[in-house]
N, CA, C and O atoms as a printed pandas DataFrame, in Angstrom:
     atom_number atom_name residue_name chain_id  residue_number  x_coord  y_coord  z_coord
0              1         N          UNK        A               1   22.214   40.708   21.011
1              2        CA          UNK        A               1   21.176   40.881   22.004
2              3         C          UNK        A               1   21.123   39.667   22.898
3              4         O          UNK        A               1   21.306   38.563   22.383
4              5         N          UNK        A               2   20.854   39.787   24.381
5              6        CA          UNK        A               2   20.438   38.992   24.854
6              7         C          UNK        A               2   19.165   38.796   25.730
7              8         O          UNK        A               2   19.171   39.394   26.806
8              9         N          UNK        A               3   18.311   38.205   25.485
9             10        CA          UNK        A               3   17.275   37.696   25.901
10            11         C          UNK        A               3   17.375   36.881   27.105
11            12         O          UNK        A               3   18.152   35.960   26.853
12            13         N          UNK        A               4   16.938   36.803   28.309
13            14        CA          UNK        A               4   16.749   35.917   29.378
14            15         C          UNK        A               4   17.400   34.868   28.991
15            16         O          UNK        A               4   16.805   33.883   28.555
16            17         N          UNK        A               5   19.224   34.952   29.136
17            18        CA          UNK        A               5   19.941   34.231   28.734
18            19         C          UNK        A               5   20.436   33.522   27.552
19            20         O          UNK        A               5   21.526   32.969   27.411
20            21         N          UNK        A               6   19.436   33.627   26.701
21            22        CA          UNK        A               6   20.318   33.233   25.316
22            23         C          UNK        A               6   21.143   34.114   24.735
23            24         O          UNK        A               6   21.000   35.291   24.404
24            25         N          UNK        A               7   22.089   33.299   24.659
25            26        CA          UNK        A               7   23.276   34.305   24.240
26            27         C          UNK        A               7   23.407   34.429   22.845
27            28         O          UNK        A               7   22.336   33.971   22.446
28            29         N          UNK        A               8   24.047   34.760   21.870
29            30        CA          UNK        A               8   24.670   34.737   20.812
30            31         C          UNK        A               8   25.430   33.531   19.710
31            32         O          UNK        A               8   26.371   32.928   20.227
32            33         N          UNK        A               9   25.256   33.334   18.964
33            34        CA          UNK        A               9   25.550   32.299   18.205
34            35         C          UNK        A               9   26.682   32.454   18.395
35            36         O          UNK        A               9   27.173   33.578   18.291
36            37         N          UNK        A              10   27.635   31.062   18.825
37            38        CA          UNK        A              10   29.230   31.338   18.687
38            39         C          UNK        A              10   29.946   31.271   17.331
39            40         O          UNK        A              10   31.161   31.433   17.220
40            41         N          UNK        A              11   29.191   31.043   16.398
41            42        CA          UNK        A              11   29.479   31.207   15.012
42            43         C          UNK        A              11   29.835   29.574   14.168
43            44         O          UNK        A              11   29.868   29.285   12.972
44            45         N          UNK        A              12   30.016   28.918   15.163
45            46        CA          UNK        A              12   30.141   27.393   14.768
46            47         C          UNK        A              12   29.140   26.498   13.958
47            48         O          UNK        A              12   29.527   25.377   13.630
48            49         N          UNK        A              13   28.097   26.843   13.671
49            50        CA          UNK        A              13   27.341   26.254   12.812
50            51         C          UNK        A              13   27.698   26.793   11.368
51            52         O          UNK        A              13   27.965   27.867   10.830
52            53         N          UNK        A              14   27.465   24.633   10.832
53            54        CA          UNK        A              14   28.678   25.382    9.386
54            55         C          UNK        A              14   27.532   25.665    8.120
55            56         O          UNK        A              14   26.548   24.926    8.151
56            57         N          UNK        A              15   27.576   26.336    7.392
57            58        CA          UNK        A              15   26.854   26.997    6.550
58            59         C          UNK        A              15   27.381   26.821    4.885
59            60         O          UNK        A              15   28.411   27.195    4.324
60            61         N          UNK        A              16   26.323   26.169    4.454
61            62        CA          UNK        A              16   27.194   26.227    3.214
62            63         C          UNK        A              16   26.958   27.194    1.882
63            64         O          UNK        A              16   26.038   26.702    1.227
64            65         N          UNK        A              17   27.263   27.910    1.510
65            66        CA          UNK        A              17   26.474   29.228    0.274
66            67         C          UNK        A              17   27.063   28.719   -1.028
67            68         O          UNK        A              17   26.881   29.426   -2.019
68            69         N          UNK        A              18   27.761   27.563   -1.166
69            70        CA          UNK        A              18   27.694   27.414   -2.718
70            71         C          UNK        A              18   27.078   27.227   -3.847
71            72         O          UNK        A              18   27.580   27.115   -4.966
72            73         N          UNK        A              19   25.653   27.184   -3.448
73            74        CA          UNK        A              19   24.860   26.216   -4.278
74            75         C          UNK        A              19   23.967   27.548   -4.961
75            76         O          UNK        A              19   23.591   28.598   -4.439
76            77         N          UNK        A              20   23.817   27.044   -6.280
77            78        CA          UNK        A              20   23.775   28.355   -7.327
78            79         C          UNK        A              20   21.677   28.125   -7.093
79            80         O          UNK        A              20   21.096   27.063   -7.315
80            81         N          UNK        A              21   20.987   29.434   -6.619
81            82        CA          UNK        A              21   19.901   29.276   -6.467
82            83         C          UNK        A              21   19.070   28.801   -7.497
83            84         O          UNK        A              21   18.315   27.832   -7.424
84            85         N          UNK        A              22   19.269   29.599   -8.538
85            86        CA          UNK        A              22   18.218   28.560   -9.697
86            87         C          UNK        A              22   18.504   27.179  -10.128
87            88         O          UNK        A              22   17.790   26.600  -10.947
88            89         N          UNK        A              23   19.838   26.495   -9.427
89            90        CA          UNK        A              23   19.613   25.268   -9.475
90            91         C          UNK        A              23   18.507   24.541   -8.538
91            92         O          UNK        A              23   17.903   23.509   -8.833
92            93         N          UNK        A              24   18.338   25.473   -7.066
93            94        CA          UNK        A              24   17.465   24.774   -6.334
94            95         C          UNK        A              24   16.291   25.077   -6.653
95            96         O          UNK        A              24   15.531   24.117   -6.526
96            97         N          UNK        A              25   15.623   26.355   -7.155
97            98        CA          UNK        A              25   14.617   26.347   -7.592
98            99         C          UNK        A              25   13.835   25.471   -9.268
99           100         O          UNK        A              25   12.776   25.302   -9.872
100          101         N          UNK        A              26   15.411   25.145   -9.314
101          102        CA          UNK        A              26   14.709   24.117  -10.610
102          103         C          UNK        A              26   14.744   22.610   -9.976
103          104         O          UNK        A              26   14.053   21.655  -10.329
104          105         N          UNK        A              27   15.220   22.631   -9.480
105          106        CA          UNK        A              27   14.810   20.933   -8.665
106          107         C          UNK        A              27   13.416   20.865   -7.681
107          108         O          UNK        A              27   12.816   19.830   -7.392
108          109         N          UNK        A              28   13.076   22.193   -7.260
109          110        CA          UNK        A              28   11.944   21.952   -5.825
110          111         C          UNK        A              28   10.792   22.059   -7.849
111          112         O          UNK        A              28    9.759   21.426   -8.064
112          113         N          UNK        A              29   11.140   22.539   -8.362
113          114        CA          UNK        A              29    9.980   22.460   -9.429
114          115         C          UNK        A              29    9.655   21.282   -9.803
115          116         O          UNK        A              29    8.543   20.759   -9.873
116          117         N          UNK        A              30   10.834   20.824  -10.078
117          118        CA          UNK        A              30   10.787   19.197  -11.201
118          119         C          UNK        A              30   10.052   18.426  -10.183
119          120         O          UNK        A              30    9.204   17.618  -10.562
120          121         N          UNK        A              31   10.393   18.664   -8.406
121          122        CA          UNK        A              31   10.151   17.758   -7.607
122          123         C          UNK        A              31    8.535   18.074   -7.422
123          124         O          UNK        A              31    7.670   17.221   -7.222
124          125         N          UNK        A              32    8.301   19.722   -7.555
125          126        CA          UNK        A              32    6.556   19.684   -7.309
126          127         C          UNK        A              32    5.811   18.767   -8.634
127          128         O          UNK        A              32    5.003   17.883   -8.351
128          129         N          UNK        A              33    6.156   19.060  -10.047
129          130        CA          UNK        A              33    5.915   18.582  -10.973
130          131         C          UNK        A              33    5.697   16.700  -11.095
131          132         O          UNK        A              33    4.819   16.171  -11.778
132          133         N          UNK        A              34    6.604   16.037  -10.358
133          134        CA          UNK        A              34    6.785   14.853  -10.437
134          135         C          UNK        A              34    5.590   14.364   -9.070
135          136         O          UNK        A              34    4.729   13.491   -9.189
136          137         N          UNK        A              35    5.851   15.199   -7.821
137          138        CA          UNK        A              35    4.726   14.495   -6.621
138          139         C          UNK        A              35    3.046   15.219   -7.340
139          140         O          UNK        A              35    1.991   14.949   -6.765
140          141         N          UNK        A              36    3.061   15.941   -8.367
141          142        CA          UNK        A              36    1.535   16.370   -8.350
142          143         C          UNK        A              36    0.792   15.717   -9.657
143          144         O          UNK        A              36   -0.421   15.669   -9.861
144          145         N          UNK        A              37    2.254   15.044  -10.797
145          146        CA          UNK        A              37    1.878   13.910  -11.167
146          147         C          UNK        A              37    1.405   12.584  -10.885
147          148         O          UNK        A              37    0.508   12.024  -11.515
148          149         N          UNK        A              38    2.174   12.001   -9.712
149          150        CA          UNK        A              38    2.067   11.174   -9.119
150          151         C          UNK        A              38    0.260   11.358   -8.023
151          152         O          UNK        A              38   -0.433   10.545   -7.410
152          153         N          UNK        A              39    0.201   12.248   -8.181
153          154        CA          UNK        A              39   -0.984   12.292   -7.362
154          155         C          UNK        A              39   -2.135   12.077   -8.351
155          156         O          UNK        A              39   -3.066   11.287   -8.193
156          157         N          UNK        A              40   -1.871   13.154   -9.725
157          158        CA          UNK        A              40   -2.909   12.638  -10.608
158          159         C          UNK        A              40   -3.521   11.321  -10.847
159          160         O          UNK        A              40   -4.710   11.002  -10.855
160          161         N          UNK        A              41   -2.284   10.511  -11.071
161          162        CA          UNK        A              41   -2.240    9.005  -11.741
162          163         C          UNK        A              41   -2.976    8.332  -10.496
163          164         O          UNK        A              41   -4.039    7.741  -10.682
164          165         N          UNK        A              42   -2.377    8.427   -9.155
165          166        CA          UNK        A              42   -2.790    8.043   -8.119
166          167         C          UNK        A              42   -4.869    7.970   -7.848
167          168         O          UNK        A              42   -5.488    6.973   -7.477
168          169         N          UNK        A              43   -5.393    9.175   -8.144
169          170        CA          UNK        A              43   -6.068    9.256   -8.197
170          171         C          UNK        A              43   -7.196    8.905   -8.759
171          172         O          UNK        A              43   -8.296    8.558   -8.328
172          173         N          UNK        A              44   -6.479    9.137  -10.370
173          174        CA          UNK        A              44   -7.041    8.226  -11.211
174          175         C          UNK        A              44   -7.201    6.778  -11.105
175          176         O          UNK        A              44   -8.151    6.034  -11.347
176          177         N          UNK        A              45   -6.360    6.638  -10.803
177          178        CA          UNK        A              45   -5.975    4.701  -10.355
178          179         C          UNK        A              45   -7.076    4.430   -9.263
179          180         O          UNK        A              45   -7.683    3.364   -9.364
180          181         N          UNK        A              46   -7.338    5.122   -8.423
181          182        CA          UNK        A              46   -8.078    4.831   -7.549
182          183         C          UNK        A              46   -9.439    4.810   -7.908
183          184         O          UNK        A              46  -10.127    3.803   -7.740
184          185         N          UNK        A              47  -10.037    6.250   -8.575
185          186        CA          UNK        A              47  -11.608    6.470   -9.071
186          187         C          UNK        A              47  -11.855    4.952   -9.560
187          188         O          UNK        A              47  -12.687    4.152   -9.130
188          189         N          UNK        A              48  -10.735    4.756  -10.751
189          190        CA          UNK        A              48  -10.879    3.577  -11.848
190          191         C          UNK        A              48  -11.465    2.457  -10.928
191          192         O          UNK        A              48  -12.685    2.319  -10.842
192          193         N          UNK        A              49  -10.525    1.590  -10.183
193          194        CA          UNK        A              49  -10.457    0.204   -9.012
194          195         C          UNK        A              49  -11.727    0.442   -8.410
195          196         O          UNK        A              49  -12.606   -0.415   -8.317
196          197         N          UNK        A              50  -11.800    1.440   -8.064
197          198        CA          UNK        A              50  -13.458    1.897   -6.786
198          199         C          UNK        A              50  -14.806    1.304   -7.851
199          200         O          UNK        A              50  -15.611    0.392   -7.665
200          201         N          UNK        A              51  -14.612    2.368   -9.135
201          202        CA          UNK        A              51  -15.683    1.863   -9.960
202          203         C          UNK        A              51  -15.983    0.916  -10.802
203          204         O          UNK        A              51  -17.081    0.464  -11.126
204          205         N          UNK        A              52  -14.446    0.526  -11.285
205          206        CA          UNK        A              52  -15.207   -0.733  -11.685
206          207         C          UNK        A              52  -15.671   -2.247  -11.421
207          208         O          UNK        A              52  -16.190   -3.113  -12.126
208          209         N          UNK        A              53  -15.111   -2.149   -9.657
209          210        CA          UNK        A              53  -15.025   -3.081   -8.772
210          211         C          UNK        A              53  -16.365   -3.883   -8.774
211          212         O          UNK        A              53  -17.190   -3.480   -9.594
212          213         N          UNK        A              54  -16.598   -4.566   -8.277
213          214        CA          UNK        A              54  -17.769   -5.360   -8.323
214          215         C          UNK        A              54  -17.364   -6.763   -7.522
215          216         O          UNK        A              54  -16.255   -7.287   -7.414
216          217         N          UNK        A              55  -19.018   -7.305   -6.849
217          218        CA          UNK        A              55  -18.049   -8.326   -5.759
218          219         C          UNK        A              55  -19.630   -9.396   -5.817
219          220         O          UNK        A              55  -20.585   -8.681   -5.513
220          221         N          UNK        A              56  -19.971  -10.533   -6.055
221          222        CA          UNK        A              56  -20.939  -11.382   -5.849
222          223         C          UNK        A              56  -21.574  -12.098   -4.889
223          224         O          UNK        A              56  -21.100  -13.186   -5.216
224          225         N          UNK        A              57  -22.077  -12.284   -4.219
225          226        CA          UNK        A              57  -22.632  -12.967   -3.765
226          227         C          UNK        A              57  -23.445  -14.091   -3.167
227          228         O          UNK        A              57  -24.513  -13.610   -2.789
228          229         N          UNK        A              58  -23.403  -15.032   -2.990
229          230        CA          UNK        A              58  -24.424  -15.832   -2.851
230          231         C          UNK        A              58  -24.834  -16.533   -1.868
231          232         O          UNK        A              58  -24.081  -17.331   -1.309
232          233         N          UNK        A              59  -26.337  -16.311   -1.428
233          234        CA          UNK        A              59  -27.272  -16.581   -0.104
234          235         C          UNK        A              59  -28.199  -17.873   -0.796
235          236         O          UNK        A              59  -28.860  -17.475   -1.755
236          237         N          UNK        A              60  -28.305  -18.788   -0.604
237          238        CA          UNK        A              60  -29.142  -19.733   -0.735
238          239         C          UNK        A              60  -29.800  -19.594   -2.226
239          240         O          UNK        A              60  -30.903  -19.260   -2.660
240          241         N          UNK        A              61  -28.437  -20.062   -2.839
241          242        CA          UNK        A              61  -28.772  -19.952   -4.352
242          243         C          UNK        A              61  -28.971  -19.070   -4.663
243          244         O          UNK        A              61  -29.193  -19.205   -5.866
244          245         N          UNK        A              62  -29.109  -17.723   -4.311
245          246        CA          UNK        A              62  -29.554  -16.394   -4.858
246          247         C          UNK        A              62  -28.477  -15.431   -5.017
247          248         O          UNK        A              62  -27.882  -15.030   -4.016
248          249         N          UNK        A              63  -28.145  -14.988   -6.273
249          250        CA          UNK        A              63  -26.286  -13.994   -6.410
250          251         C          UNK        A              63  -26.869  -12.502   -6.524
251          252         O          UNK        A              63  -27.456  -11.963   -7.462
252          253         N          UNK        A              64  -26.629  -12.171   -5.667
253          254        CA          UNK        A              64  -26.151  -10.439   -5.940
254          255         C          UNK        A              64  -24.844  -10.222   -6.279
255          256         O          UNK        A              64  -23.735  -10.731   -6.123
256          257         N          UNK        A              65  -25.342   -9.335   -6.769
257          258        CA          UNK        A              65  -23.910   -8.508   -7.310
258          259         C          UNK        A              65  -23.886   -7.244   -6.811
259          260         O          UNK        A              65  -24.642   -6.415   -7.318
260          261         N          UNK        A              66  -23.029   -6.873   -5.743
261          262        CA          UNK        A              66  -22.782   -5.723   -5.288
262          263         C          UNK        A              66  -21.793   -4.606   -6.067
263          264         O          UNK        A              66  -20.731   -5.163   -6.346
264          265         N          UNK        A              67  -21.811   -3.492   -6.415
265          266        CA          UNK        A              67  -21.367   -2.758   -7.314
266          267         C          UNK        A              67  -20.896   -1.208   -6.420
267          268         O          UNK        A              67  -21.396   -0.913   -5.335
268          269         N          UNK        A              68  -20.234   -0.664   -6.876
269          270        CA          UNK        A              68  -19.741    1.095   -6.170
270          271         C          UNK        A              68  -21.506    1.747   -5.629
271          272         O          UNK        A              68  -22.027    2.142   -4.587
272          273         N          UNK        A              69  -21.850    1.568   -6.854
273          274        CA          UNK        A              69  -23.148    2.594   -6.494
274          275         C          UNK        A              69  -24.227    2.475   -5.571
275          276         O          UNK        A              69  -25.024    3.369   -5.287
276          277         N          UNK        A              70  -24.198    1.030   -5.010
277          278        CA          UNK        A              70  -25.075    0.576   -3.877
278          279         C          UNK        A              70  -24.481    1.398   -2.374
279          280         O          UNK        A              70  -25.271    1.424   -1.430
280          281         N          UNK        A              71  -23.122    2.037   -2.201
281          282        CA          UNK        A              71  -23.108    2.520   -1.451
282          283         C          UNK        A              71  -22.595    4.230   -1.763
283          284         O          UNK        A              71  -21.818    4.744   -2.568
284          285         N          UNK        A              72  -23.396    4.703   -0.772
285          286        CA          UNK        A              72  -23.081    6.241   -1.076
286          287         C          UNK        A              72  -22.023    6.843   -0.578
287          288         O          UNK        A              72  -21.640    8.002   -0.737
288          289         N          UNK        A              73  -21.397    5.631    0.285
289          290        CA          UNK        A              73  -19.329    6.361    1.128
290          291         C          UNK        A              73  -18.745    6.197   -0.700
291          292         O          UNK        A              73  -17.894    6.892   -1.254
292          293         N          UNK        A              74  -19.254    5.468   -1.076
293          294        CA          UNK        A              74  -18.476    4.834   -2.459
294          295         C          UNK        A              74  -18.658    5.518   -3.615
295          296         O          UNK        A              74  -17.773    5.583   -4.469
296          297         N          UNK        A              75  -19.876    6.111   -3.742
297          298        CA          UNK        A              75  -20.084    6.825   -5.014
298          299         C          UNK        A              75  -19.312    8.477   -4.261
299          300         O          UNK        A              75  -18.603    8.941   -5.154
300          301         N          UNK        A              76  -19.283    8.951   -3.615
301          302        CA          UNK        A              76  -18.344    9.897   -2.926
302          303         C          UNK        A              76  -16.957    9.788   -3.087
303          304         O          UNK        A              76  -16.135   10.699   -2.984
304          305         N          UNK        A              77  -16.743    8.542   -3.363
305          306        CA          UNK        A              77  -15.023    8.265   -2.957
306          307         C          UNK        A              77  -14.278    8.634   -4.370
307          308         O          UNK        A              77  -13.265    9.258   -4.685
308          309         N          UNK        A              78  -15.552    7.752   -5.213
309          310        CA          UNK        A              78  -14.899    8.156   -6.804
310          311         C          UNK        A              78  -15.131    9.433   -7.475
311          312         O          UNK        A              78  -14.557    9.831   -8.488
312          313         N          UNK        A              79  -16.209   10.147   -6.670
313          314        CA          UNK        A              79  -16.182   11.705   -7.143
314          315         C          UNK        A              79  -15.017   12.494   -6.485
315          316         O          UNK        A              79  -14.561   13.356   -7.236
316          317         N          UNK        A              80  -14.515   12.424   -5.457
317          318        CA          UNK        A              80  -13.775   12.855   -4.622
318          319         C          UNK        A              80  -12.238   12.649   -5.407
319          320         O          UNK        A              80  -11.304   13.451   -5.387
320          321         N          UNK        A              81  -12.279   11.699   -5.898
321          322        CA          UNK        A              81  -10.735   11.005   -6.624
322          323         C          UNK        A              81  -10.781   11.988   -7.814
323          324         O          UNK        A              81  -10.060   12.964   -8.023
324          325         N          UNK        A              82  -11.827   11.483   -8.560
325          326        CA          UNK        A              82  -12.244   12.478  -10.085
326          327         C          UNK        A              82  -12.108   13.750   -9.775
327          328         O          UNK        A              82  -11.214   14.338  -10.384
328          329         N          UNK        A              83  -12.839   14.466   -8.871
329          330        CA          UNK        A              83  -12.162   16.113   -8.440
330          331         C          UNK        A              83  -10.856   16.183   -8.172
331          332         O          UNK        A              83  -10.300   17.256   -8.405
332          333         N          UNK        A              84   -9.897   14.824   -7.505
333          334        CA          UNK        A              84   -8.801   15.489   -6.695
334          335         C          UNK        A              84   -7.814   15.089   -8.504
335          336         O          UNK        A              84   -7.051   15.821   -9.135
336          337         N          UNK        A              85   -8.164   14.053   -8.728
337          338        CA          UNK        A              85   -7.357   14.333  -10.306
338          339         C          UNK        A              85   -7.390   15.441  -11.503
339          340         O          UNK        A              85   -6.541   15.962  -12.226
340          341         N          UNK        A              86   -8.748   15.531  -11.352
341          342        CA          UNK        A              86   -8.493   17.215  -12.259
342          343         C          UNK        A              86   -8.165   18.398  -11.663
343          344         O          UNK        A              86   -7.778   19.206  -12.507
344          345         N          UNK        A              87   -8.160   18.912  -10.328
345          346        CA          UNK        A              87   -7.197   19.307   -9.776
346          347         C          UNK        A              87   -5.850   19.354   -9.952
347          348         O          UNK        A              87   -5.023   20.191  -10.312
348          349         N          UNK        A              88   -5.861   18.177   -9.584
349          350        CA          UNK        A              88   -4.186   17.782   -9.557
350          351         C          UNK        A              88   -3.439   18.081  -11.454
351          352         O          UNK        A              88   -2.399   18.581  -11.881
352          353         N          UNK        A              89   -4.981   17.285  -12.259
353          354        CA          UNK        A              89   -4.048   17.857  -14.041
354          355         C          UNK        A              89   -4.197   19.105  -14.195
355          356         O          UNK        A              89   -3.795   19.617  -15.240
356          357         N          UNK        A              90   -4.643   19.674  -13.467
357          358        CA          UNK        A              90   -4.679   21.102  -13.844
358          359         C          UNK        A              90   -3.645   22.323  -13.170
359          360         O          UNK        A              90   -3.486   23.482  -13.554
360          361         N          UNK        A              91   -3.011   21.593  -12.018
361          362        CA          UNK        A              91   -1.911   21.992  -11.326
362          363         C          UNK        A              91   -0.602   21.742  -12.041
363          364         O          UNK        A              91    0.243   22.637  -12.058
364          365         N          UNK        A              92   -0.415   20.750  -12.546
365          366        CA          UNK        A              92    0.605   19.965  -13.428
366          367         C          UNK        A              92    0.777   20.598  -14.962
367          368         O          UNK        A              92    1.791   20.266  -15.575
368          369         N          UNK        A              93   -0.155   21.478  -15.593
369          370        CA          UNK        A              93   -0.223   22.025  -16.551
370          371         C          UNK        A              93    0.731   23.628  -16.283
371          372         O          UNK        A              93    1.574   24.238  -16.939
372          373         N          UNK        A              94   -0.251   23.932  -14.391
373          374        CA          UNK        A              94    0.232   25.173  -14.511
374          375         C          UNK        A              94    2.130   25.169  -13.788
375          376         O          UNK        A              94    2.870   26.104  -13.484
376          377         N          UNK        A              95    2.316   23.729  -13.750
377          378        CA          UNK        A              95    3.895   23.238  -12.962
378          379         C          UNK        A              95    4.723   23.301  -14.708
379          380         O          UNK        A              95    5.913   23.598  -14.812
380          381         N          UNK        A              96    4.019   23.037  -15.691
381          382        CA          UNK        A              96    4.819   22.905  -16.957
382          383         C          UNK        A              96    4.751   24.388  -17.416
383          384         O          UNK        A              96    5.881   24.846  -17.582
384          385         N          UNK        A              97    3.802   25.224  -17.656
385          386        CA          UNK        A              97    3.932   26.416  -18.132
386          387         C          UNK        A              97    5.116   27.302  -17.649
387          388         O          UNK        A              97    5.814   28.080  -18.298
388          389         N          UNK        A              98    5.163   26.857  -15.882
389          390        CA          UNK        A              98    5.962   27.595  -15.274
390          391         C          UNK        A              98    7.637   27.291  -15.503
391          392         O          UNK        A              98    8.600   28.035  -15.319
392          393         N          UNK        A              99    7.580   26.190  -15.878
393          394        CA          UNK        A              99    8.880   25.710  -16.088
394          395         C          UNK        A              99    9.200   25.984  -17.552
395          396         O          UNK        A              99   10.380   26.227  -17.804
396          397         N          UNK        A             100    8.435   25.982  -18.427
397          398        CA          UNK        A             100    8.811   26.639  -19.858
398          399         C          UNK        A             100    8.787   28.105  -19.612
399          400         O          UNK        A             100    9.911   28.537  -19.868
400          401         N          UNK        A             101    7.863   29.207  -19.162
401          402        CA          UNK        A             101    8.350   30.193  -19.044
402          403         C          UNK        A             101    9.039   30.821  -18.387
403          404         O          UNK        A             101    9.154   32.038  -18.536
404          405         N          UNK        A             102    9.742   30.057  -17.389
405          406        CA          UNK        A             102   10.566   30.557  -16.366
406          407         C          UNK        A             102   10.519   31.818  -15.358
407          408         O          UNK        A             102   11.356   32.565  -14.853
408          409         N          UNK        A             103    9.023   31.667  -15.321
409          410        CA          UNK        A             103    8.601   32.777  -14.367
410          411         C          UNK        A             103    8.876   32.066  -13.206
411          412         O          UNK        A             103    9.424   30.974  -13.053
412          413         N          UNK        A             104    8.404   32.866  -12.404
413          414        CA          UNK        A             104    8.209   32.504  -10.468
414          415         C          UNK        A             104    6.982   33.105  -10.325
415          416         O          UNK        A             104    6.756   34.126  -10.974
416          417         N          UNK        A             105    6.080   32.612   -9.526
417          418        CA          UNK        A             105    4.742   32.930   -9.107
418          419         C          UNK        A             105    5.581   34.376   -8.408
419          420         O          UNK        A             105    6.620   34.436   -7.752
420          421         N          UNK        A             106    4.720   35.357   -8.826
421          422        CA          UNK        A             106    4.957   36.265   -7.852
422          423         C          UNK        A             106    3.660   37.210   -7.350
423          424         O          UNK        A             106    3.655   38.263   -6.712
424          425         N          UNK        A             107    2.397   36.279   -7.981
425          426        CA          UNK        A             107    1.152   36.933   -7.591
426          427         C          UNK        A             107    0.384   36.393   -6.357
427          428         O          UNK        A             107   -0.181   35.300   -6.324
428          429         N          UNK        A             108    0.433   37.288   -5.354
429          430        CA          UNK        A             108   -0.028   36.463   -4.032
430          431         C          UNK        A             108   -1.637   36.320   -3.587
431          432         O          UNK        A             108   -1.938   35.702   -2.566
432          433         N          UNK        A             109   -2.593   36.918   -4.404
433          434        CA          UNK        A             109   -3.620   36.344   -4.513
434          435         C          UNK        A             109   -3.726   34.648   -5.046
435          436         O          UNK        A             109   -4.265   33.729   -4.431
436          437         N          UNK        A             110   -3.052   34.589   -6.336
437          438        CA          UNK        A             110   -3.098   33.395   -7.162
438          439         C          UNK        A             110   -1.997   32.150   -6.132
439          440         O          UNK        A             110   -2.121   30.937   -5.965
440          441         N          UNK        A             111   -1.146   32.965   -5.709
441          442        CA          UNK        A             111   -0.294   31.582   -4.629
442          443         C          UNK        A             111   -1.107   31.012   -3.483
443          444         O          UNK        A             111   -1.005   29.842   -3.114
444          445         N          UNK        A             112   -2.354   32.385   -2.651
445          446        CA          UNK        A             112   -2.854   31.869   -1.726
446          447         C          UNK        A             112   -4.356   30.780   -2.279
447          448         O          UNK        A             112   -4.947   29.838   -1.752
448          449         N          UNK        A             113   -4.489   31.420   -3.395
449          450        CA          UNK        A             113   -5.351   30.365   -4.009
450          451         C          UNK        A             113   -4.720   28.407   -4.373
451          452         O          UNK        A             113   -5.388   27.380   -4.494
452          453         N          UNK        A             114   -3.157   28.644   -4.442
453          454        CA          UNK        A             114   -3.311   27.386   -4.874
454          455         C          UNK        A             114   -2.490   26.844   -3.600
455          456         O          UNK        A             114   -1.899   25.767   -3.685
456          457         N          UNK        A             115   -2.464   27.535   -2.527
457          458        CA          UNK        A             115   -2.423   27.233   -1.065
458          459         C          UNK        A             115   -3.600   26.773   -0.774
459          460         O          UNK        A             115   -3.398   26.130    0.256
460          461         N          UNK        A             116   -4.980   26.675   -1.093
461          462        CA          UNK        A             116   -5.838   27.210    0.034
462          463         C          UNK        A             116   -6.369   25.651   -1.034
463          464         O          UNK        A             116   -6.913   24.739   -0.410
464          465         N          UNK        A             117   -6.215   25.524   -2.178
465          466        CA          UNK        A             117   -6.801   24.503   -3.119
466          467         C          UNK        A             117   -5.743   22.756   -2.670
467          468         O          UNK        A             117   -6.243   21.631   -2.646
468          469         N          UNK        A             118   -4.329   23.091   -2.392
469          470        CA          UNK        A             118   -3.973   22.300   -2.174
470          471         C          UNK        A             118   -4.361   21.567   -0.711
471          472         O          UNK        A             118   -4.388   20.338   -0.646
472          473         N          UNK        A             119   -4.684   22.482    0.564
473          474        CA          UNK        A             119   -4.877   22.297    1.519
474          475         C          UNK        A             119   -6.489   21.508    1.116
475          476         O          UNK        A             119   -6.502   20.389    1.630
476          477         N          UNK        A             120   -7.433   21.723    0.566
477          478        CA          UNK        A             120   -8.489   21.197    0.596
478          479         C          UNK        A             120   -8.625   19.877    0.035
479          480         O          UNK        A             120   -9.717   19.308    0.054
């Protein structure tokens, strides 16, 4: 077909079909498995540093101690981490089941759900 001048592929783009598919679908796994670990830990690491941070003060002999909970961007930040890590271990559970049972998601309610969970 041609369209308002585009023509036809001259066939020169090189293509390669050797590669045995369930090898790639077992690598994009290991690879979701390993970045949604990494996000857990990440997360965790972060809640942890946020809360148990603490920073002192002192005005004319007088020490405060400033702490997470004096600000409310801060007590947000570590709930926000704590949700995005159990999330994330609970994604990582369902990245291992899938890889021991060797299914493939093929339910598209449950894929747009963990579309719609990852996006948030």
């Amino acid at each position: 077909m041609n369209y308002l001048g585009v023509g036809i592929s001259p066939g020169n783009v090189p293509v390669y079909h050797g590669t045995n598919p369930m090898v790639i679908e077992r690598r994009v796994r290991i690879a979701e498995l390993l970045l949604r670990c990494l996000i857990c830990v990440l997360s965790v690491l972060t809640a942890f540093l946020v809360g148990t941070d603490s920073q002192v003060k002192e005005i004319f002999s007088i020490q405060k101690k400033a702490r997470f909970t004096d600000m409310k961007a801060l007590v947000f930040l570590v709930v926000a981490n704590g949700v995005a890590a159990a999330y994330s271990l609970v994604q990582v559970v369902r990245c291992v089941v899938s890889m021991v049972k060797g299914s493939v998601l093929v339910n598209k309610p449950l894929a747009w759900t963990i579309f719609s969970g990852d996006q948030v």
